[in-house]
PAZAPA-4460 file (N, C-alpha, C; in steps of 0.05 Angstrom, whole numbers, plus 32768, in hexadecimal, padded with zeros to 4 digits):
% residues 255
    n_x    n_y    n_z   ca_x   ca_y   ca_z    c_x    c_y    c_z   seq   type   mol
   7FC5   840A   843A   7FE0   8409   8431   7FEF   8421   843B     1      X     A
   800A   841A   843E   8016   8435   844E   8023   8440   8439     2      X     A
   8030   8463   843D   8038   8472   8426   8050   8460   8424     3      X     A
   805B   8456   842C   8073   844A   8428   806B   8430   840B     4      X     A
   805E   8422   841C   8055   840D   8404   804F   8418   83E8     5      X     A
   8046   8435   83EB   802B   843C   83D5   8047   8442   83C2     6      X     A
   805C   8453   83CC   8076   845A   83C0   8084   844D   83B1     7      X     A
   8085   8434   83AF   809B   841C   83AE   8096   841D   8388     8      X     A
   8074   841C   8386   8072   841B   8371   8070   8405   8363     9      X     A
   8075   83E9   836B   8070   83CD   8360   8059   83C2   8365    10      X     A
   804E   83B8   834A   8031   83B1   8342   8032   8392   834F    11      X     A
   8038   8384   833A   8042   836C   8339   8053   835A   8348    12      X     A
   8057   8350   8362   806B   834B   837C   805F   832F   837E    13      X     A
   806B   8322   8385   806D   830C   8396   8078   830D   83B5    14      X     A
   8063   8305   83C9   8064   82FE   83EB   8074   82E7   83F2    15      X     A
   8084   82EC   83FF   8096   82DB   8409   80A3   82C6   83F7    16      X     A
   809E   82D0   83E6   80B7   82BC   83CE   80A1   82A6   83C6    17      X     A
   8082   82A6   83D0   8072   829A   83C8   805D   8290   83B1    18      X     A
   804B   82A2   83BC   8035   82B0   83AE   8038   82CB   839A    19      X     A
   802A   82D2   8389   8032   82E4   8375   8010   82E7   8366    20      X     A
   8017   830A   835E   8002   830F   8358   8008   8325   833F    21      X     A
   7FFA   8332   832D   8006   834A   8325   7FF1   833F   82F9    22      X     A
   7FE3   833B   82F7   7FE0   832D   82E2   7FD5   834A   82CF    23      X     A
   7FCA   834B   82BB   7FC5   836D   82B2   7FB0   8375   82C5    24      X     A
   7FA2   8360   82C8   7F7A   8368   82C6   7F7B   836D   82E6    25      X     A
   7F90   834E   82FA   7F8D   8347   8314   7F88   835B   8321    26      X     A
   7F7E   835A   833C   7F8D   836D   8353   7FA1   8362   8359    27      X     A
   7FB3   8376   836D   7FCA   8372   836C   7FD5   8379   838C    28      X     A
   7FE6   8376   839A   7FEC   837C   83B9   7FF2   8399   83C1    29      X     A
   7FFB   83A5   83A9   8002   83BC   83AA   8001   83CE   838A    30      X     A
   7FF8   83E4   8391   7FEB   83F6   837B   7FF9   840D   837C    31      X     A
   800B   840F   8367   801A   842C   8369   8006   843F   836E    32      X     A
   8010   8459   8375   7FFA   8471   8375   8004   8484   836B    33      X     A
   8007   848A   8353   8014   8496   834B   8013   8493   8321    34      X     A
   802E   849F   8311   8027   8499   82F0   8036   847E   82F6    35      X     A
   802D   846A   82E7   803F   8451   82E4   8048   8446   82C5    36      X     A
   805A   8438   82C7   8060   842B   82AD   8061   8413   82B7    37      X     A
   806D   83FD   82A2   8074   83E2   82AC   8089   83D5   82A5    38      X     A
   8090   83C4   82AD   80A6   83B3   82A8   80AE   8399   82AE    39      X     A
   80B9   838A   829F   80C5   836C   8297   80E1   8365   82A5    40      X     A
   80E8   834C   82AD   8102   8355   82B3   810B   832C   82A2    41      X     A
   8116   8330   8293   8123   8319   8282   813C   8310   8287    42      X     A
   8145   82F4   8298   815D   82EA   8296   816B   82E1   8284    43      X     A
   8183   82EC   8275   8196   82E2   8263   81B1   82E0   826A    44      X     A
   81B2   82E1   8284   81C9   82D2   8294   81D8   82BB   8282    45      X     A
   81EF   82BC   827F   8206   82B0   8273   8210   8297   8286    46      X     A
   8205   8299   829E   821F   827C   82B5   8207   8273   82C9    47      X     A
   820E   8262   82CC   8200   824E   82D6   81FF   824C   82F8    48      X     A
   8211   825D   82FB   8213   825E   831C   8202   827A   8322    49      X     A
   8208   8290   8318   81F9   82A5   8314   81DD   82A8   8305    50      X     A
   81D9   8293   82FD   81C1   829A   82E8   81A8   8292   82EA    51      X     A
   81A1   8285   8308   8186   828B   830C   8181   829C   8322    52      X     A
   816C   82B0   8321   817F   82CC   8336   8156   82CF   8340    53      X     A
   8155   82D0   8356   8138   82E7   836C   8145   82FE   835F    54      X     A
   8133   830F   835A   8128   8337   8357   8123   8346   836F    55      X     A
   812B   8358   8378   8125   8365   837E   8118   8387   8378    56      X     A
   8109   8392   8376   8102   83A5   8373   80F5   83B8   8385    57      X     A
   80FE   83D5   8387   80FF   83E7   83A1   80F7   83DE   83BC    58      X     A
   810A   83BD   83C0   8109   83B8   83D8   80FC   839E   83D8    59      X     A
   80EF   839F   83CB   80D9   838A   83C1   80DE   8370   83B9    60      X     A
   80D1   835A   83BD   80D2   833D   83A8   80C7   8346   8392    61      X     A
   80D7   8346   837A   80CB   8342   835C   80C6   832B   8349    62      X     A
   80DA   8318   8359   80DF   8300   8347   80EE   82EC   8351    63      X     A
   80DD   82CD   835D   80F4   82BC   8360   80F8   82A8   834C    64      X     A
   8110   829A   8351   8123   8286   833D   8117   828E   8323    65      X     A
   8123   82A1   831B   811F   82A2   82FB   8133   829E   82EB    66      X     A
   812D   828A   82DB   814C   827A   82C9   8149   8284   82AF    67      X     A
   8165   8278   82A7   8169   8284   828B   8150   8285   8274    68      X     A
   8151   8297   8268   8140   829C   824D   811F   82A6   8254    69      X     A
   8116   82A4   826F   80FE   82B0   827D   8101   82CB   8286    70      X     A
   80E2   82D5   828B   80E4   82E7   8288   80C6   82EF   82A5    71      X     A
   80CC   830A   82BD   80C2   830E   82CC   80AF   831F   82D2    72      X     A
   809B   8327   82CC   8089   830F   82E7   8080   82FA   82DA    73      X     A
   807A   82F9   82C4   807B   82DD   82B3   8078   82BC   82B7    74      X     A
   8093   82C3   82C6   80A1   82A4   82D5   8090   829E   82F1    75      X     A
   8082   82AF   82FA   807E   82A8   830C   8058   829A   830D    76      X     A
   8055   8295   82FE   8034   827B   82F1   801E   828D   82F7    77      X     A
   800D   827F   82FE   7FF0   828D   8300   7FEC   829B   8320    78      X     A
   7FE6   82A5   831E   7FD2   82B4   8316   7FE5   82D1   8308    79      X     A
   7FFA   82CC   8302   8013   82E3   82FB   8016   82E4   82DE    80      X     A
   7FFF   82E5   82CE   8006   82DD   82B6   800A   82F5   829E    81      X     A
   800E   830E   82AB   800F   831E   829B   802D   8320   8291    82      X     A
   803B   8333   827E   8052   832B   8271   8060   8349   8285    83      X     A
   8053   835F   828E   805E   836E   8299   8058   8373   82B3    84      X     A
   8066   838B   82CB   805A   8388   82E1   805B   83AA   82E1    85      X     A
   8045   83B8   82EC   8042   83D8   82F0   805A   83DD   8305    86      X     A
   805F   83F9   82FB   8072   83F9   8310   8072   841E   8310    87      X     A
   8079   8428   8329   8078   8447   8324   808B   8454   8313    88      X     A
   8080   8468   8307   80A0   8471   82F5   80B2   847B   8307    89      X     A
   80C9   8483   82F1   80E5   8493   82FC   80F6   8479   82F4    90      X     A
   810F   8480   8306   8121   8477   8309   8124   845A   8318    91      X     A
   8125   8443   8314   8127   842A   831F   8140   8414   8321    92      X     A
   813D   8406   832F   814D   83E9   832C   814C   83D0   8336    93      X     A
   8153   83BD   8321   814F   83A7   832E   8163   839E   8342    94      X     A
   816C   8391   8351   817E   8377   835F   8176   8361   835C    95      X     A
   8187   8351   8355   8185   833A   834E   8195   8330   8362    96      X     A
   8191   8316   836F   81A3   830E   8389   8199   82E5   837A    97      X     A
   81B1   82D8   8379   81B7   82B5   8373   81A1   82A6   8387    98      X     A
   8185   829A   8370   816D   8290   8382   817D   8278   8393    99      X     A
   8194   826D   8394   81A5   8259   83A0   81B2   826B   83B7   100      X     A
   81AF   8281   83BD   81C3   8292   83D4   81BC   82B0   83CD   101      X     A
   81AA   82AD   83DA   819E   82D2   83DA   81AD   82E7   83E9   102      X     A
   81CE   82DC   83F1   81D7   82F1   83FB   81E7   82FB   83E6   103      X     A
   81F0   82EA   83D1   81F9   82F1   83BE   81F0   8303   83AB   104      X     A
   81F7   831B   83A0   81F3   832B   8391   81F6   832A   8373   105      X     A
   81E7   8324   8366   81F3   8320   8346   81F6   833B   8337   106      X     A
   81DF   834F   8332   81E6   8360   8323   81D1   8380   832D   107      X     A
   81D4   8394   8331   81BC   83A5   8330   81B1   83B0   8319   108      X     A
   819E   83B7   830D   8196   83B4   82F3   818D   83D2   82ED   109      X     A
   8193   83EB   82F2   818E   8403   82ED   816A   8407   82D7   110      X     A
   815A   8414   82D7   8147   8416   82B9   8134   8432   82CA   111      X     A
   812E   8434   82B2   8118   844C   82B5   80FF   8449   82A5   112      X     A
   80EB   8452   82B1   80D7   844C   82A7   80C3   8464   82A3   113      X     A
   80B2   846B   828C   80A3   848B   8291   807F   847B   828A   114      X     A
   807B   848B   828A   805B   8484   8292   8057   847E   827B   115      X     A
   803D   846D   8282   802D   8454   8267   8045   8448   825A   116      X     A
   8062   8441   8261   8073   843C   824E   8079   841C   8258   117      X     A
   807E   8405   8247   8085   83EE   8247   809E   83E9   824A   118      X     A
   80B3   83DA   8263   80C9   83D8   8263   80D6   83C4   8263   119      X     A
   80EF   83B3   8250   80ED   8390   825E   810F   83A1   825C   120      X     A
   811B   8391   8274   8134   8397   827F   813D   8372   827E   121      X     A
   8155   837A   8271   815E   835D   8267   817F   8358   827A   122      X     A
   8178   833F   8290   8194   833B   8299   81AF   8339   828B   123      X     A
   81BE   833F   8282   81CC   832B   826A   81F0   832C   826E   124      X     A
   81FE   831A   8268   8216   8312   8271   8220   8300   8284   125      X     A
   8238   82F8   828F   823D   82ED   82AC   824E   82D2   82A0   126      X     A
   824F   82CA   827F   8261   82BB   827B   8279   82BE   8281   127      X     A
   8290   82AB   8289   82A5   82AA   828C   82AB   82C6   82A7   128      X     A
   829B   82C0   82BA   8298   82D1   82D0   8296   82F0   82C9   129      X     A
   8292   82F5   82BA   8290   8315   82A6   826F   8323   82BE   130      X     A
   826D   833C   82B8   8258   8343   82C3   8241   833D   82BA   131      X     A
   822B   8346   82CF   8210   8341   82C1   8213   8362   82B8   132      X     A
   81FD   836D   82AE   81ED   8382   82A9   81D4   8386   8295   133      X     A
   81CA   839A   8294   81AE   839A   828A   81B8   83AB   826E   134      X     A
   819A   839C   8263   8197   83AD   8241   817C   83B5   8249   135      X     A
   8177   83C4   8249   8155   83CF   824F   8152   83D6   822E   136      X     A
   8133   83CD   8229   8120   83D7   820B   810B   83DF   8214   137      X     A
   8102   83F1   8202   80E5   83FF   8206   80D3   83F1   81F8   138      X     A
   80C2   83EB   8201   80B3   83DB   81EE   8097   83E4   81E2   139      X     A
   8090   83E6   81CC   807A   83F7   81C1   8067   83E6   81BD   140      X     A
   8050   83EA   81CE   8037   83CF   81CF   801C   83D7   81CE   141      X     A
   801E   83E6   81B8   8000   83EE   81B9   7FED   83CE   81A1   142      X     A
   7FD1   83D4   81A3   7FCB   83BD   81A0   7FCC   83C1   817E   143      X     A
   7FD3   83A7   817C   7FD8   83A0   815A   7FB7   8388   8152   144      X     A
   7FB3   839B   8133   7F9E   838E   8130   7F9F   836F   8132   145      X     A
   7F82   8368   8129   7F80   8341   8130   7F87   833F   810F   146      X     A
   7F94   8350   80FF   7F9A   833D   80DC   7FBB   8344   80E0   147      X     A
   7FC3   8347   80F7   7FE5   8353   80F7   7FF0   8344   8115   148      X     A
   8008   8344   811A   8018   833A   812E   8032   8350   812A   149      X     A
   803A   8357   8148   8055   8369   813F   806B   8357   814C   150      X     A
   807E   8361   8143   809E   8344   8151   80B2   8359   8149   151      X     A
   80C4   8354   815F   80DD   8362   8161   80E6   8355   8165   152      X     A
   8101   8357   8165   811F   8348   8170   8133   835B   8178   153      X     A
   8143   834D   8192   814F   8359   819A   8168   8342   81A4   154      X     A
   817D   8352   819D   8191   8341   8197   81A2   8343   81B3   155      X     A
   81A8   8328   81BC   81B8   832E   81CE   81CC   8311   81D4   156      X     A
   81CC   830B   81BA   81EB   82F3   81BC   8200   82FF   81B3   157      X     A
   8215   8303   81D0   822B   830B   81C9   8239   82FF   81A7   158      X     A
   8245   82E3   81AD   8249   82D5   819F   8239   82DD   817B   159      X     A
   8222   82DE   8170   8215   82E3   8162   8227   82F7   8155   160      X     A
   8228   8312   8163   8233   8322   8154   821A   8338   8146   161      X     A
   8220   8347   813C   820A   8357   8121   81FE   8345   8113   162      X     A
   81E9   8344   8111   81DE   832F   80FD   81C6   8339   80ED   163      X     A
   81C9   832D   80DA   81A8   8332   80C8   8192   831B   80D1   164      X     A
   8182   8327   80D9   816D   830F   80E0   8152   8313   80C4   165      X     A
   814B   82F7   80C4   813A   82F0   80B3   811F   82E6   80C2   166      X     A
   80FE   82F2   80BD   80F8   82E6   80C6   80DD   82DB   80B1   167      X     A
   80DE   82C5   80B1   80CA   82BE   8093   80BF   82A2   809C   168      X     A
   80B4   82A2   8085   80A5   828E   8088   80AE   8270   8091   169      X     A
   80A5   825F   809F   80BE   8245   809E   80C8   823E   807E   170      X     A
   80E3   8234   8083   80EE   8229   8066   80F3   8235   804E   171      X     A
   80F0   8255   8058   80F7   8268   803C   8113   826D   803D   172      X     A
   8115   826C   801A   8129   826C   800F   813B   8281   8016   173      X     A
   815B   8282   802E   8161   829F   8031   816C   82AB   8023   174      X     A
   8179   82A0   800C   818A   82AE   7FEF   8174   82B7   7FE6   175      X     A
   815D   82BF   7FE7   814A   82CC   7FDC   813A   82E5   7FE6   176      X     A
   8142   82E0   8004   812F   82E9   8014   813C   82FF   8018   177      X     A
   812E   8316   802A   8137   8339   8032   813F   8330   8056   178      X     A
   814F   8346   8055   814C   8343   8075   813A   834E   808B   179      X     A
   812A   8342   8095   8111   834D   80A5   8129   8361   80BC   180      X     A
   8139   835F   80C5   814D   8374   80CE   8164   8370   80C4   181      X     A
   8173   8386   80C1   8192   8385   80B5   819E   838C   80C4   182      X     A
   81B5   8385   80D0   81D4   8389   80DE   81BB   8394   80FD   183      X     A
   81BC   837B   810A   81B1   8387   8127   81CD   8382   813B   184      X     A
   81D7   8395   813F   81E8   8390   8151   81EB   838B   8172   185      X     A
   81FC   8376   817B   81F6   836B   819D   81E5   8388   81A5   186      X     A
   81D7   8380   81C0   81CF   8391   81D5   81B6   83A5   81C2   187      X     A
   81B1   839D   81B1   81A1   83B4   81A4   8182   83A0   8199   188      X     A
   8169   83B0   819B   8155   83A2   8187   814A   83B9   816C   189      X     A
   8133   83A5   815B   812A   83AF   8145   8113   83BB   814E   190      X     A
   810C   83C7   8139   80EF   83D6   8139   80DF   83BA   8137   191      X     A
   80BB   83BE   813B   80AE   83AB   813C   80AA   83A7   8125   192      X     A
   80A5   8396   8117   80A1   8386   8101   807F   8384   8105   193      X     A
   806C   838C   80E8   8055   8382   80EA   8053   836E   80D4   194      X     A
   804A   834D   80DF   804B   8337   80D0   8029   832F   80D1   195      X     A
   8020   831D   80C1   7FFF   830E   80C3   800A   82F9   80D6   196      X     A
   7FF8   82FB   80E5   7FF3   82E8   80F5   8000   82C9   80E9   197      X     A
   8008   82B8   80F9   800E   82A1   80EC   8032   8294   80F6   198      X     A
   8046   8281   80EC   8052   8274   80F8   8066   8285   80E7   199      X     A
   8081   828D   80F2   8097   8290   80E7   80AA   8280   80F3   200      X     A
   80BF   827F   80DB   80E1   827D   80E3   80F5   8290   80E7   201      X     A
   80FF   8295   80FF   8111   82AD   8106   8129   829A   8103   202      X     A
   813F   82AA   80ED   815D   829F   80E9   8170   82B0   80F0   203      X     A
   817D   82B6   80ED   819B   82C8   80ED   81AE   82BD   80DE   204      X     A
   81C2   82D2   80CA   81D7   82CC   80C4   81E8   82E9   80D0   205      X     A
   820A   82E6   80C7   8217   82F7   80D2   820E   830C   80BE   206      X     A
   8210   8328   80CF   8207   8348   80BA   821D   833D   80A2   207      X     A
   8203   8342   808D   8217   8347   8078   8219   8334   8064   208      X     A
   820C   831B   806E   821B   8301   805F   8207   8304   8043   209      X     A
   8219   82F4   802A   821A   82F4   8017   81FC   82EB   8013   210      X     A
   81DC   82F1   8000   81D3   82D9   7FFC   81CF   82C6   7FF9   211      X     A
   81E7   82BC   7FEC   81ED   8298   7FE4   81FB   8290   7FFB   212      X     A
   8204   8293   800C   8208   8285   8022   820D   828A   803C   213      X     A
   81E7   8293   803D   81D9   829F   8059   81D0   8287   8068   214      X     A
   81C1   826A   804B   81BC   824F   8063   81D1   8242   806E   215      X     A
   81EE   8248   8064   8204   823C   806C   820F   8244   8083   216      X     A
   8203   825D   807D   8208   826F   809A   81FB   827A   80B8   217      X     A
   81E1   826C   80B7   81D0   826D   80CD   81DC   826D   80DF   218      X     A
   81DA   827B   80F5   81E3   827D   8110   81D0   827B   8127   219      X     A
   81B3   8281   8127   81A1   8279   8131   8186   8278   812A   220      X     A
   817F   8262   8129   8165   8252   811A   8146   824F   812F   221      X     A
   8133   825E   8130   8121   8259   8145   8101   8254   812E   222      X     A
   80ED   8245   8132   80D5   824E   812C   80C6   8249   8143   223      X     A
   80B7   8264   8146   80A8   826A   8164   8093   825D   8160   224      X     A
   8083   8251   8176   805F   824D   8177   805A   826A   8167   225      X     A
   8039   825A   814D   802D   826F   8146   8030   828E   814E   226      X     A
   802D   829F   814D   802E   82BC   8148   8016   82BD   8149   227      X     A
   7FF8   82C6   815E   7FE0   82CB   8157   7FE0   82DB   8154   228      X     A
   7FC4   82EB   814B   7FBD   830C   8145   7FB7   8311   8150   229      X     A
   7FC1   832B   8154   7FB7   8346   8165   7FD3   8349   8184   230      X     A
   7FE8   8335   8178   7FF4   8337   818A   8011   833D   818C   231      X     A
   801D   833F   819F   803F   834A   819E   804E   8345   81AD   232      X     A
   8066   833B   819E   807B   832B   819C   8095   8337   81A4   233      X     A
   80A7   832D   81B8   80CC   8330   81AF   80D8   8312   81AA   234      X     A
   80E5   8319   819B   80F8   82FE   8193   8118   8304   819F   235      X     A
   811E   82F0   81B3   813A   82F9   81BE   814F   82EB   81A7   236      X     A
   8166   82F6   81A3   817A   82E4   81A5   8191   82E3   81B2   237      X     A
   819B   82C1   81BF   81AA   82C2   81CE   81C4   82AB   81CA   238      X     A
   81D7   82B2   81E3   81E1   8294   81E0   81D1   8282   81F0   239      X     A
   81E7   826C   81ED   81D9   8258   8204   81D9   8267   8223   240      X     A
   81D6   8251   8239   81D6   8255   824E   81F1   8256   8262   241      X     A
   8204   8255   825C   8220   8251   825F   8230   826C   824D   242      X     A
   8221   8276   823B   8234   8288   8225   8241   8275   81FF   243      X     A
   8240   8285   81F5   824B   8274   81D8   8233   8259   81D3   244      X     A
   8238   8255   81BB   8226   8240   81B1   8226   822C   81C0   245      X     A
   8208   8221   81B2   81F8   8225   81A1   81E1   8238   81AD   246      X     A
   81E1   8246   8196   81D4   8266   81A0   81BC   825F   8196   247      X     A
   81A9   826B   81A2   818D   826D   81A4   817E   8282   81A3   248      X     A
   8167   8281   819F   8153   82A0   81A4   8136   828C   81BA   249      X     A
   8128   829F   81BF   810F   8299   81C8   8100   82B4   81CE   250      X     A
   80E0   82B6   81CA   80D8   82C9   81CB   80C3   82CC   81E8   251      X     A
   80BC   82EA   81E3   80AD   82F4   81FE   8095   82F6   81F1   252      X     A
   8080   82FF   81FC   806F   8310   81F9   8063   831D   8203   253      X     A
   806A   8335   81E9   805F   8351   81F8   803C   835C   81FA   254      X     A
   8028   8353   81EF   8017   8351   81EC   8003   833B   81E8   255      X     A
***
């Protein structure tokens, strides 16, 4: 491998818009040499013309057609099945260029990354021709025992607003219930939540709302596949795929 390659610093790549490799355990085409961290790259693209976008990274293929609510290297199947891709630290960025017209430019995605550290860089915007840009989170993934599961949320429906999110059991009562986060505001997430293993319901009402009429007020309603142990979770929330309702969440996983 030449110093040039060794520099670039991307674990995880896909060849010719093809093949793809990068999984935790795999080998991989290219091996930083150097401290590395890793990173995610998640489409929450708002428009439909812009919103399925190829990656680029220091030059590199990172990611093709990745559509709304996915998340990269991810998207790209087996043998790619890890949730993150190594990458050298410092200073980085993505490009994103329209998998329909790769001369087109959609957004560059600025992030930084420091060693052993977990990064998911989230596309987000582009409704009503508005910009794209990134929300980068750090993500804390060390391993959680097998009698625990950790889950965050990170809020990113414009529309939504600040919200209290609930996350409980299916069908619990919310006039009763606490808020597993209070007032999360757009562009921002929660600390990790440690829950037992097992199935929840993630809700939202607007920050603030009264307990007697938080079911009246749901704004977004998800229950994920099981939650197993020993493992770790983000829960997005978003709008649709266009922008504005009906707003949705869906989650990643971080572990």
């Amino acid at each position: 491998m030449t110093p040039h390659l060794k520099k670039l610093g991307v674990l995880a790549l896909i060849g010719a818009g093809v093949s793809a490799c990068g999984t935790k355990d795999a080998a991989a085409p290219l091996q930083p040499s150097g401290p590395i961290g890793r990173v995610r790259l998640v489409n929450v693209i708002t428009d439909t013309t812009r919103g399925r976008v190829n990656a680029i990274l220091e030059s590199l293929p990172f990611t093709v057609n990745l559509t709304y609510a996915t998340s990269a290297p991810l998207n790209l199947g087996a043998p790619s099945t890890a949730s993150y891709a190594s990458v050298l630290t410092g200073s980085r960025a993505f490009v994103l260029k329209r998998t329909a017209d790769t001369t087109v430019v959609v957004a560059t995605l600025p992030f930084t990354v420091a060693e052993g550290q977990d990064v998911s860089v989230y596309a987000v915007g582009g409704a009503s021709n508005s910009a794209v840009s990134a929300v980068v989170t750090i993500d804390s993934n060390p391993a959680a025992a097998g009698t625990q599961t950790r889950v965050r949320v990170v809020q990113l429906s414009p529309t939504a607003g600040a919200v209290d999110v609930f996350v409980t059991v299916p069908g619990a009562d919310l006039a009763t219930a606490t808020p597993s986060v209070a007032n999360l505001a757009y562009r921002n997430g929660s600390s990790y939540l440690l829950l037992a293993p097992g199935t929840y319901q993630v809700r939202t009402v607007p920050a603030g709302t009264a307990a007697a009429a938080r079911t009246a007020s749901v704004s977004i309603n998800r229950t994920p596949p099981a939650f197993p142990g020993g493992s770790g979770w983000t829960v997005v929330l978003a709008d649709n795929n266009i922008g504005g309702a009906p707003l949705r969440a869906f989650e990643l996983r971080d572990r």
